[in-house]
ZAGU-799133 format. One record per residue (C-alpha): residue number from 1; residue in one letter; chain; x, y, z. Coordinates in pm, whole numbers. Last residue first. Layout:
N
SITE    nr   rest   kette     east    north       up
SITE   NUM      A       A        X        Y        Z
...
REM end
This chain:
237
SITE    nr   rest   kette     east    north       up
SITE   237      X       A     8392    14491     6260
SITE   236      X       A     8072    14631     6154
SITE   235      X       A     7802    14561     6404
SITE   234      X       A     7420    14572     6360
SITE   233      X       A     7129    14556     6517
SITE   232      X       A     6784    14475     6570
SITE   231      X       A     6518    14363     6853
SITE   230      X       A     6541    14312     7171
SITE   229      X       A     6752    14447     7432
SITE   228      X       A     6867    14305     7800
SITE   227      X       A     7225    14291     7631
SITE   226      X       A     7221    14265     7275
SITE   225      X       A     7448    14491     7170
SITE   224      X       A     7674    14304     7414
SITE   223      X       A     7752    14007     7223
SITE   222      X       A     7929    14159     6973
SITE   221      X       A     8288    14175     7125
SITE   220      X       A     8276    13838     7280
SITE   219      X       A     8160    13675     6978
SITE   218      X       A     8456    13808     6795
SITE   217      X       A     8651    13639     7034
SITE   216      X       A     8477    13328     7032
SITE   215      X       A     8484    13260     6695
SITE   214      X       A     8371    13441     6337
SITE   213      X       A     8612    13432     6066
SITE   212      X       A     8849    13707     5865
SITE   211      X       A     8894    13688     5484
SITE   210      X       A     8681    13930     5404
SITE   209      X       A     8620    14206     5645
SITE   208      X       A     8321    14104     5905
SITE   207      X       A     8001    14240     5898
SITE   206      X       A     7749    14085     6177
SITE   205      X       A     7392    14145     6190
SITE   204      X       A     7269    14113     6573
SITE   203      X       A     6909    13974     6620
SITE   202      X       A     6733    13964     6963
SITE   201      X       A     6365    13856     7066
SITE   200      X       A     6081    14014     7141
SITE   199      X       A     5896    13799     6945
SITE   198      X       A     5740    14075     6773
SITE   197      X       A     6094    14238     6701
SITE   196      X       A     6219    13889     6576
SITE   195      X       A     5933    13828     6328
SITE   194      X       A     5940    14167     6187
SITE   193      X       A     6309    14215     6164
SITE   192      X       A     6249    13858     5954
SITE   191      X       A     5962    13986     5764
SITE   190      X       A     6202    14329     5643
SITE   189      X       A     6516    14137     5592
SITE   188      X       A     6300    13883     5326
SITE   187      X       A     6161    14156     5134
SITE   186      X       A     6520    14305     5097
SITE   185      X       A     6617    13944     4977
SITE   184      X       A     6330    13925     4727
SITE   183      X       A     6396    14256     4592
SITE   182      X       A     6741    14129     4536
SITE   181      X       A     6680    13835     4403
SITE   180      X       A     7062    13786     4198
SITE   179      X       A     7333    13903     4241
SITE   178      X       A     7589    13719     3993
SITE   177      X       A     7790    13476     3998
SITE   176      X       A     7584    13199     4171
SITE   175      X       A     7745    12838     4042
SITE   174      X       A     7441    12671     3859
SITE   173      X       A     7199    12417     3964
SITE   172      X       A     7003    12122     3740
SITE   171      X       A     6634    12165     3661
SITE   170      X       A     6459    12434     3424
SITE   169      X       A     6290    12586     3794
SITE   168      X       A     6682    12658     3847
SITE   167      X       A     6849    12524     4196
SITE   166      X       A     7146    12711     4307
SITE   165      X       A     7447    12479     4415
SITE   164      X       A     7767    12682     4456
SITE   163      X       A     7707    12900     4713
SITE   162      X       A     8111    12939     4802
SITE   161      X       A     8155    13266     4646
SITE   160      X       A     7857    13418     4878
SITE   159      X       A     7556    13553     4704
SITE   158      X       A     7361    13854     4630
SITE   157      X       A     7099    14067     4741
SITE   156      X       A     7090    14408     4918
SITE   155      X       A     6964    14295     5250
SITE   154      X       A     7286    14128     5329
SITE   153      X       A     7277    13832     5571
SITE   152      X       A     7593    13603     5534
SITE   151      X       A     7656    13644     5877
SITE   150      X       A     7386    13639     6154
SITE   149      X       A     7358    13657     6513
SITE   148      X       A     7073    13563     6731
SITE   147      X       A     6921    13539     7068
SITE   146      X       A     6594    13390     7124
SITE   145      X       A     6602    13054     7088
SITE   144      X       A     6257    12899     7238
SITE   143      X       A     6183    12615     6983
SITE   142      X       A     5927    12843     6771
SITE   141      X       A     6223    13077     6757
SITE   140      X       A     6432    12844     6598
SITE   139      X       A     6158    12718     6385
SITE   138      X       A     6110    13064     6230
SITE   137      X       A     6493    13200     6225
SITE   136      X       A     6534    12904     6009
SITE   135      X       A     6230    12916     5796
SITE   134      X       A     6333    13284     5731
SITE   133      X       A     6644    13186     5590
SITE   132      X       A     6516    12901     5386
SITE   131      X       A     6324    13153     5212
SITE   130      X       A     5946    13379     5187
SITE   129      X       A     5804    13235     5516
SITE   128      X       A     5456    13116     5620
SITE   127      X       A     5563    12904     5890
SITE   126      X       A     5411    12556     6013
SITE   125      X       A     5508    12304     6309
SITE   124      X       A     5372    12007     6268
SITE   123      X       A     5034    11887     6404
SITE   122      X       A     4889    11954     6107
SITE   121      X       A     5020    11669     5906
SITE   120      X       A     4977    11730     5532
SITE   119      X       A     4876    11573     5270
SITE   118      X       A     5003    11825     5013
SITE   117      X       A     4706    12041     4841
SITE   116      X       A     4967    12260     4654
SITE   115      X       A     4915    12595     4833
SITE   114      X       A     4820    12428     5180
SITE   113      X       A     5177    12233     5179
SITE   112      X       A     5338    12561     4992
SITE   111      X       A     5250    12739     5297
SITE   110      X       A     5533    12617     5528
SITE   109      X       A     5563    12253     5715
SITE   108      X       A     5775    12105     5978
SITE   107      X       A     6031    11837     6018
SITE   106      X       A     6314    11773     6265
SITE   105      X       A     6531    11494     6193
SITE   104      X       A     6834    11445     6398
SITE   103      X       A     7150    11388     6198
SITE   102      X       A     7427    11177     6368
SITE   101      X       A     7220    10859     6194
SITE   100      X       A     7381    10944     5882
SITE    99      X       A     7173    11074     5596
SITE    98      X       A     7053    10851     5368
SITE    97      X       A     6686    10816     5505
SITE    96      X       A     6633    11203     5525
SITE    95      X       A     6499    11273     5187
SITE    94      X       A     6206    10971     5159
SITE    93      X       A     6158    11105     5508
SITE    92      X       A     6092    11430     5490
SITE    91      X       A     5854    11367     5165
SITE    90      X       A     5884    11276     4842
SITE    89      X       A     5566    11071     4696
SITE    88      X       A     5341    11406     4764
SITE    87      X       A     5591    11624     4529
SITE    86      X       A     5695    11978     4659
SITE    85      X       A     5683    12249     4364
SITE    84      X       A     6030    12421     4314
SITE    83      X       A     6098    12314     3951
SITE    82      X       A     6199    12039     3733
SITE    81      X       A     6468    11876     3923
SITE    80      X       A     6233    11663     4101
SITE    79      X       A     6293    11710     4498
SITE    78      X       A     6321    12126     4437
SITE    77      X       A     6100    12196     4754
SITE    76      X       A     6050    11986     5059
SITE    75      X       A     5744    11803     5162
SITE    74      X       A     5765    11775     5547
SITE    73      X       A     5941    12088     5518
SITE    72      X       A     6302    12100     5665
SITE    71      X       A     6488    12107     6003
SITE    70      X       A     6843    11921     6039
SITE    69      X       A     6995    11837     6317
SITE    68      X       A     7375    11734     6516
SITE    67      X       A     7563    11842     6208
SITE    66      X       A     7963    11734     6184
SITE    65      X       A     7936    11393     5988
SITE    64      X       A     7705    11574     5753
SITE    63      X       A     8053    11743     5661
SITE    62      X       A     8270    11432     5566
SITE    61      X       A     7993    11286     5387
SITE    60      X       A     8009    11589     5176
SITE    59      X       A     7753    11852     5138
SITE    58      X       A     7516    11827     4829
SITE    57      X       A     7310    11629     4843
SITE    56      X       A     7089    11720     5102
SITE    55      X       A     7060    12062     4912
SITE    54      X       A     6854    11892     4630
SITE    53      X       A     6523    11886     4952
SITE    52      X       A     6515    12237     4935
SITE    51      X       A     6315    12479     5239
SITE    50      X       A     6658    12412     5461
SITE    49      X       A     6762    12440     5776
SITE    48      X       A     7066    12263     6015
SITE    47      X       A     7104    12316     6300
SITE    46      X       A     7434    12224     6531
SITE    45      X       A     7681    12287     6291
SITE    44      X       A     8012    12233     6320
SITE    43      X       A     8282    12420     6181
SITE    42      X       A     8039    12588     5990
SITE    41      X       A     8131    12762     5581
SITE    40      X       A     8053    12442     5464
SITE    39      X       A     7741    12459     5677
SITE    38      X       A     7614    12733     5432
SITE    37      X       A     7486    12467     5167
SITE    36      X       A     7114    12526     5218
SITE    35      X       A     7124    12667     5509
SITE    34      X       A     7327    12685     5875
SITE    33      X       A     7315    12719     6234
SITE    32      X       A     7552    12738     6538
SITE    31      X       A     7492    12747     6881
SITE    30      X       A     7706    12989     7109
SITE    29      X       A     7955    12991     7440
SITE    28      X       A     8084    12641     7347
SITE    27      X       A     8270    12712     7069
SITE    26      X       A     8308    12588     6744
SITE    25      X       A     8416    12803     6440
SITE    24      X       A     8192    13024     6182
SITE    23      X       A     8331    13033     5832
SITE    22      X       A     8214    13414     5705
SITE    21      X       A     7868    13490     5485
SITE    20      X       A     7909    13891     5394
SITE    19      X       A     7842    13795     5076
SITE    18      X       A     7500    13636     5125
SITE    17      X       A     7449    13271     5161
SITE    16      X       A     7328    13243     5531
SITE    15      X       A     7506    13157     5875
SITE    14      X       A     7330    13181     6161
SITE    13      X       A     7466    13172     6522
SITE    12      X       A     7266    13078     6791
SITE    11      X       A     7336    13280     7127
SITE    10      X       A     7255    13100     7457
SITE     9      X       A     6975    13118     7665
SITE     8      X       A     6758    12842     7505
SITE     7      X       A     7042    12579     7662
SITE     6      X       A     6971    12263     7417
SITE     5      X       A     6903    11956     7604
SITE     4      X       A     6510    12006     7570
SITE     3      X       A     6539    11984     7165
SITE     2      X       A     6305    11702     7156
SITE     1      X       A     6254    11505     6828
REM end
């Protein structure tokens, strides 16, 4: 599925499951992107990423109703409520087939396809990446975005209030109270400057005090860090 009507120049937004995660509103000078469950904290999101097929189940019909894509592994994690391993019978579009047809499908592949011998189709798309994060900043830059600001990404671990589906490797999700991963997450903000600074592209972390959102205004005042630069940054507000 073709993303040729999408404008490559303009900003994408990410919002990921860190503390720092704000809701994000529409406007029509930036993209917007979620994971996992972030696009509860979207207005509408136009991409949607995830590494974990159990997330698709998770948002409300109400919700999908307001995201234009979703990208995910042809053989997504966390399908069997056991553990994390993909299963060959559940692919993309054993997953996909229930959501509305509003959703564009976008599949692609990460190392767990080699790792667990999945059939897979190499003329996908394929990332070596550590989270659903760093998928999404992956196949967004593999589809010519190169701009990008993020909320919800804090390199010292833990979760925003409103992640409320965590999948266990014993099966079943819990509400995150706790940080948790945090030498993951710090791994994860190191490959991801990585990836952006090699692309040459342009990444602007966004702190916003609680209770405040992200829209056009805001936009307009962080915008500018990334003016003919590449690379990172970051803006307190």
């Amino acid at each position: 599925m073709s993303l040729d009507k999408y404008d490559k120049d303009k900003f994408v937004v990410l919002v990921f499951a860190g503390p720092s995660a704000r809701f994000v509103k529409k406007a029509d000078e930036y993209y917007t992107a979620g994971v996992n469950v972030t696009p509860n904290l979207i207005e509408e999101t136009d991409f949607w990423v995830v590494n974990d097929g159990c997330y698709l189940v998770d948002l409300s019909d109400e919700k999908l109703l307001k995201i234009n894509n979703i990208a995910l592994p042809q053989f997504p994690h966390t399908v069997n409520g056991v553990d994390y391993k993909p299963t060959v019978n559940i692919d993309y579009l054993a997953i996909t087939k229930y959501l509305p047809s509003n959703i564009k499908v976008h599949p692609f592949n990460i190392h767990t396809a080699p790792k667990f011998n999945m059939p897979y189709n190499t003329d996908l798309p394929y990332f070596e990446v550590k989270s659903s994060s760093e998928s999404c900043f992956r196949w967004l830059l593999h589809n010519g975005f190169t701009k990008f600001i993020t909320l919800g990404h804090d390199p010292s671990g833990g979760y925003h209030d409103s992640q409320y589906s965590r999948p266990t490797k014993q099966g079943g999700r819990f509400m995150v109270q706790t940080p948790v991963d945090n030498p993951r997450y710090r791994l994860v903000h190191q490959r991801m400057r990585i990836v952006v600074e090699e692309a040459k592209a342009s990444w602007i972390r966004v702190v916003l005090p609680t209770g405040s959102s992200f829209d056009e205004e805001v936009f307009n005042k962080v915008k500018d860090q990334a003016l003919d630069k590449t690379g990172y940054a970051e803006v307190i507000l």
